[in-house]
Backbone as a chain_set.jsonl record, in Angstrom:
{"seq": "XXXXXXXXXXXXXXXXXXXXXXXXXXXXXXXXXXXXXXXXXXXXXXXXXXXXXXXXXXXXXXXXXXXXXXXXXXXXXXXXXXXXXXXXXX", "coords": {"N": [[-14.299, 119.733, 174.064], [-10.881, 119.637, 173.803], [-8.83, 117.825, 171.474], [-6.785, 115.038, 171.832], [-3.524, 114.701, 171.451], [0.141, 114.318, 170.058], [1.52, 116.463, 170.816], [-0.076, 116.96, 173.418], [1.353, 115.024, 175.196], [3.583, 115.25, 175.381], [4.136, 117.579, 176.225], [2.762, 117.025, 178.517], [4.922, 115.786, 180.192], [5.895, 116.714, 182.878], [3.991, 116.089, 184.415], [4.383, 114.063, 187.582], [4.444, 110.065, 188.115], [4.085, 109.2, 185.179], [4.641, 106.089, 183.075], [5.838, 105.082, 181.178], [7.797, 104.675, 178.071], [8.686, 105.118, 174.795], [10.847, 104.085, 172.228], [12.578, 104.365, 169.115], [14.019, 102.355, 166.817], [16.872, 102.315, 164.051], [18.4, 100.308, 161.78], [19.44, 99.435, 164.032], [20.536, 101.807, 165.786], [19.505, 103.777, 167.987], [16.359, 106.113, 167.107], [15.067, 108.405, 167.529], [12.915, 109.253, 170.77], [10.221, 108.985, 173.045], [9.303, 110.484, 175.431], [7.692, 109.725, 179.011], [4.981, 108.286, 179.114], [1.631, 107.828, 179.775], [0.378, 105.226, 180.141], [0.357, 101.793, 178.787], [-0.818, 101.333, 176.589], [-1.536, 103.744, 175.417], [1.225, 104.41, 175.044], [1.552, 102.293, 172.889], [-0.029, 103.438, 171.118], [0.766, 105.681, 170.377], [3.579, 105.005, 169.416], [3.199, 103.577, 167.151], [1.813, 105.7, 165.824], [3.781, 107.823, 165.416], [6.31, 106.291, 164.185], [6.771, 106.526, 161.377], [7.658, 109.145, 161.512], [10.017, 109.469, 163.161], [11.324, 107.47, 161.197], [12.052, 105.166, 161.775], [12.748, 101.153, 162.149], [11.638, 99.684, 163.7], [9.744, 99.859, 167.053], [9.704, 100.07, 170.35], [8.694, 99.554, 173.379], [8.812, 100.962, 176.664], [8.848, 99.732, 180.233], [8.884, 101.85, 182.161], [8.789, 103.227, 184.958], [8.174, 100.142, 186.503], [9.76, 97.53, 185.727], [11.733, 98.486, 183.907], [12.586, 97.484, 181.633], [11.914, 96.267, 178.64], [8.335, 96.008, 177.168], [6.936, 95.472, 175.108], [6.976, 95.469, 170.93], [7.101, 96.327, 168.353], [7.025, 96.133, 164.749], [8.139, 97.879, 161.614], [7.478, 96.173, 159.538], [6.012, 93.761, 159.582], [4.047, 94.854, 161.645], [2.829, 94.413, 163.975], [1.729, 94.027, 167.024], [4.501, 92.677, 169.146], [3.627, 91.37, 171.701], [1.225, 90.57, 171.558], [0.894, 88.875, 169.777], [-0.558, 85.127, 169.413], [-0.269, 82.172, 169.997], [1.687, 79.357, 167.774], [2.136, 76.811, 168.727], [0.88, 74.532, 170.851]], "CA": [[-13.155, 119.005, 174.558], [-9.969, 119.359, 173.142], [-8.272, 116.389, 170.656], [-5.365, 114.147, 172.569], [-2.207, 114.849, 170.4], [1.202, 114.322, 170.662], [2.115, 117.691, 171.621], [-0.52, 117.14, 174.612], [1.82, 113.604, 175.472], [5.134, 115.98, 175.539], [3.559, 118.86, 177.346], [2.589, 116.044, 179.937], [6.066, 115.58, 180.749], [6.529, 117.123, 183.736], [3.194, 114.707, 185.443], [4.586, 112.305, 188.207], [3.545, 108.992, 187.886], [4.135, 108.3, 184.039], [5.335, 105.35, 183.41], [6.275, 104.378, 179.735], [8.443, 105.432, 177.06], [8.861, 104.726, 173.326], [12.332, 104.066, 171.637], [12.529, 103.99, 167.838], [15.34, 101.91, 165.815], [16.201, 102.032, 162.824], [19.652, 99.851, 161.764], [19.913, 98.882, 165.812], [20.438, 102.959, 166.851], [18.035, 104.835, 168.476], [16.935, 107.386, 166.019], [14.641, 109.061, 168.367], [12.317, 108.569, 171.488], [9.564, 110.179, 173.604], [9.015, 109.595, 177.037], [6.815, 110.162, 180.257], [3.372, 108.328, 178.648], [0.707, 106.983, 180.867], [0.049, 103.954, 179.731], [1.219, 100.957, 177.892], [-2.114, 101.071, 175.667], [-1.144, 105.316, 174.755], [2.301, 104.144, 174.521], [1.376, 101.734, 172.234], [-0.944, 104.246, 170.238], [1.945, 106.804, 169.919], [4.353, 104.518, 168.894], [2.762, 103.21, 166.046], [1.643, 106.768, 164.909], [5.044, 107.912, 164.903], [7.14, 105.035, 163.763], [7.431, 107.378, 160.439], [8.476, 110.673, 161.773], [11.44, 108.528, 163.39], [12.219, 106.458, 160.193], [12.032, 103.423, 162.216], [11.904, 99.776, 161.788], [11.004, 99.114, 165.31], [9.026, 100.872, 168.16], [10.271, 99.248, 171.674], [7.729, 100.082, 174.352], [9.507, 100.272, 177.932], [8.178, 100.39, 181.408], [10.032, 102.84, 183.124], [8.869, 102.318, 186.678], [8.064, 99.461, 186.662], [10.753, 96.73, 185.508], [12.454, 99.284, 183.246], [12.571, 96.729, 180.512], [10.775, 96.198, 177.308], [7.143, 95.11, 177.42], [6.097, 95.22, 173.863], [7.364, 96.073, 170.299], [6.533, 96.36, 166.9], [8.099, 96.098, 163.977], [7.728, 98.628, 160.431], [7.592, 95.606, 158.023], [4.993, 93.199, 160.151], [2.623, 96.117, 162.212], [1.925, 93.546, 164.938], [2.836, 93.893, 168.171], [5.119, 91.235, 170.013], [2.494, 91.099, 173.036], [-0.358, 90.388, 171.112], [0.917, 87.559, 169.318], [-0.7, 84.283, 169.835], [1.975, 81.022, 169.979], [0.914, 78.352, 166.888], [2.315, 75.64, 169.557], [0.235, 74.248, 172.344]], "C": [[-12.062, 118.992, 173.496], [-9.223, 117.635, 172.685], [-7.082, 116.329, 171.648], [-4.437, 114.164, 171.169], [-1.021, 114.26, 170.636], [1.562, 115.215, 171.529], [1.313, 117.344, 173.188], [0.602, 116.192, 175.244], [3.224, 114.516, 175.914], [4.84, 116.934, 176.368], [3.772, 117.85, 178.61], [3.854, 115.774, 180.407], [6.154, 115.722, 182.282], [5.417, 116.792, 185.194], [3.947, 114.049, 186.005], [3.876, 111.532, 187.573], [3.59, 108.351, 186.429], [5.185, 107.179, 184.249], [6.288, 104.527, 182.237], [6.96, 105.17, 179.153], [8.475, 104.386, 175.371], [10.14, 104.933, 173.0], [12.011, 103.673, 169.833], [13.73, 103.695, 167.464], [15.013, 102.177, 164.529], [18.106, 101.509, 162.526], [20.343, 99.378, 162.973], [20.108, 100.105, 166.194], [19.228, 103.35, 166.895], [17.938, 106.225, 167.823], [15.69, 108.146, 166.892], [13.456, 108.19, 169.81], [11.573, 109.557, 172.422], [8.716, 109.018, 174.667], [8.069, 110.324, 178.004], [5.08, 109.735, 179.5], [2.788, 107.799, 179.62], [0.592, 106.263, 181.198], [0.237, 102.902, 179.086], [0.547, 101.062, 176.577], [-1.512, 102.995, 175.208], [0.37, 105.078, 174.661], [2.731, 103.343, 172.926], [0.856, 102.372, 170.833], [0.09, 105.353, 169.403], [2.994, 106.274, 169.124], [4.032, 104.087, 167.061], [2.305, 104.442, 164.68], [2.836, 107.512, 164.446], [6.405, 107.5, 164.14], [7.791, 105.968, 162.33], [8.173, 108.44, 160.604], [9.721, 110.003, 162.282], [12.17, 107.71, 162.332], [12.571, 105.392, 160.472], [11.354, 102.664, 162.075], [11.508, 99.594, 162.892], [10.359, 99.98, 166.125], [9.27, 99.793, 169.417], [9.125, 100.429, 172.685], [8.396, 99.767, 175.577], [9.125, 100.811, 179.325], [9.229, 100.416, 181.896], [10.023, 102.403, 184.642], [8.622, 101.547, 187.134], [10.103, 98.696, 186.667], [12.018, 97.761, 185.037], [13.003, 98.683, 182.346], [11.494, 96.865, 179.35], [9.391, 95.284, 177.36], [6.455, 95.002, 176.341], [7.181, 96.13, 172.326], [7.117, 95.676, 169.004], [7.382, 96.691, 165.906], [7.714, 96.902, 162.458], [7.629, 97.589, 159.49], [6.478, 94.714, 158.69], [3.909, 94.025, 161.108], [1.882, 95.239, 163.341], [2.771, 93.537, 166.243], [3.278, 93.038, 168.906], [4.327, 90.511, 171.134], [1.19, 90.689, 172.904], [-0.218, 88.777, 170.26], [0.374, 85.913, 169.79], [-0.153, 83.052, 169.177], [0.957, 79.62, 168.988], [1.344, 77.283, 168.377], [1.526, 75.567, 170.59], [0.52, 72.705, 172.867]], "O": [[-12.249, 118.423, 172.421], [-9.153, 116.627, 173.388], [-6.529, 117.303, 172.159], [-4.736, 113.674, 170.079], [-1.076, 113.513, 171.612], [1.87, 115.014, 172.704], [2.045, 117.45, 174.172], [0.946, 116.819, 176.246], [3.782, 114.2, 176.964], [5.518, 116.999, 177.393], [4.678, 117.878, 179.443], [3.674, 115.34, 181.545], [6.519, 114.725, 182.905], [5.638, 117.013, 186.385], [4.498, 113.213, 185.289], [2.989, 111.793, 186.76], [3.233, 107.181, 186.295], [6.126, 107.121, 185.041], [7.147, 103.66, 182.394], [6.938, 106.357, 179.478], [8.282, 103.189, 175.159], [10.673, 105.952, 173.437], [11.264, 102.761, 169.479], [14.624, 104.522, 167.644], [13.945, 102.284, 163.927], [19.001, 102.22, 162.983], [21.515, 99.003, 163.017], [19.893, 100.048, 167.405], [18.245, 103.304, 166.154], [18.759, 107.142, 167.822], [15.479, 108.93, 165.967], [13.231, 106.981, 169.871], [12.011, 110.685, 172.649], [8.13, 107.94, 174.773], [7.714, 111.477, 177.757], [4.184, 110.568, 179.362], [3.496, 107.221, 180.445], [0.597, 106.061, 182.413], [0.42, 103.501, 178.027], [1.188, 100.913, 175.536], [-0.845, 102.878, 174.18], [0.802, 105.928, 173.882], [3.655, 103.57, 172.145], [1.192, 101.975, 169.718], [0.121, 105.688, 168.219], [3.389, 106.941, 168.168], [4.696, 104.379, 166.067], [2.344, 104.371, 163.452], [2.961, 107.826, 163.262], [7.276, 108.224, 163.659], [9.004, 106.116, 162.177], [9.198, 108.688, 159.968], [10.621, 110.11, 161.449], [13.331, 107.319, 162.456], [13.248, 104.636, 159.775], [10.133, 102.678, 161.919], [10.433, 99.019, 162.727], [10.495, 101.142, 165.743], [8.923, 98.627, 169.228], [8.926, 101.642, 172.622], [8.656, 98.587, 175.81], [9.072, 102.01, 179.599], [10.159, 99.634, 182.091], [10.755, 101.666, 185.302], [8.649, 101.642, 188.361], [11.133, 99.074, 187.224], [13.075, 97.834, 185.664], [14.073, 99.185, 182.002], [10.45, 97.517, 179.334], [9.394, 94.069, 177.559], [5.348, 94.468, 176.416], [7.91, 97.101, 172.531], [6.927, 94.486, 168.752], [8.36, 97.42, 166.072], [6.69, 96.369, 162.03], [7.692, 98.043, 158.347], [5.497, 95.091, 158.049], [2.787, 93.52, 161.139], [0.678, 95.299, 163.591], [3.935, 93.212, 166.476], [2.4, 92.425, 169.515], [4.395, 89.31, 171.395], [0.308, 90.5, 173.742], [-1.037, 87.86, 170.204], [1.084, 85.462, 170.688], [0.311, 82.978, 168.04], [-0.092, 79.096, 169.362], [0.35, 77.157, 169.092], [1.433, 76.559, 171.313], [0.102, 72.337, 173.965]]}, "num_chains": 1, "name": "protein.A"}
């Protein structure tokens, strides 16, 4: 069985049905971004592995067909993602 890569994630492009994308900041522009992933969880996975090749402080995770808003994002100086956080207040 072949290894899951990026390149396989970019190849996949041209699958209906994806539904996520990755946006990288870095200074508030978008210094690159790679789209058509599966899943929020392989969106999530990609983002974080790339975050360097982009030079970004942020990784913005955004469901495409869904809402087409942001559903998670991570930041290069804390490594935790916004969605996972649990709230000191109760």
């Amino acid at each position: 069985m072949r290894p899951v890569t990026l390149g396989f994630y970019l190849q996949a492009s041209h699958i209906p049905g994806m539904a996520y994308r990755v946006e990288f900041r870095k200074d508030g522009v978008v210094s690159g971004e790679i789209h058509d992933l599966e899943d929020r969880e392989t969106a999530k996975l990609v983002a974080v592995e790339q975050m360097a090749r982009f030079d970004a402080e942020i990784a913005i995770v955004i469901d495409v067909d869904g809402r087409g808003v942001e559903v998670a994002a991570i930041t290069r100086e804390a490594m935790v993602w916004d969605d996972e956080q649990i709230s000191g207040a109760l």
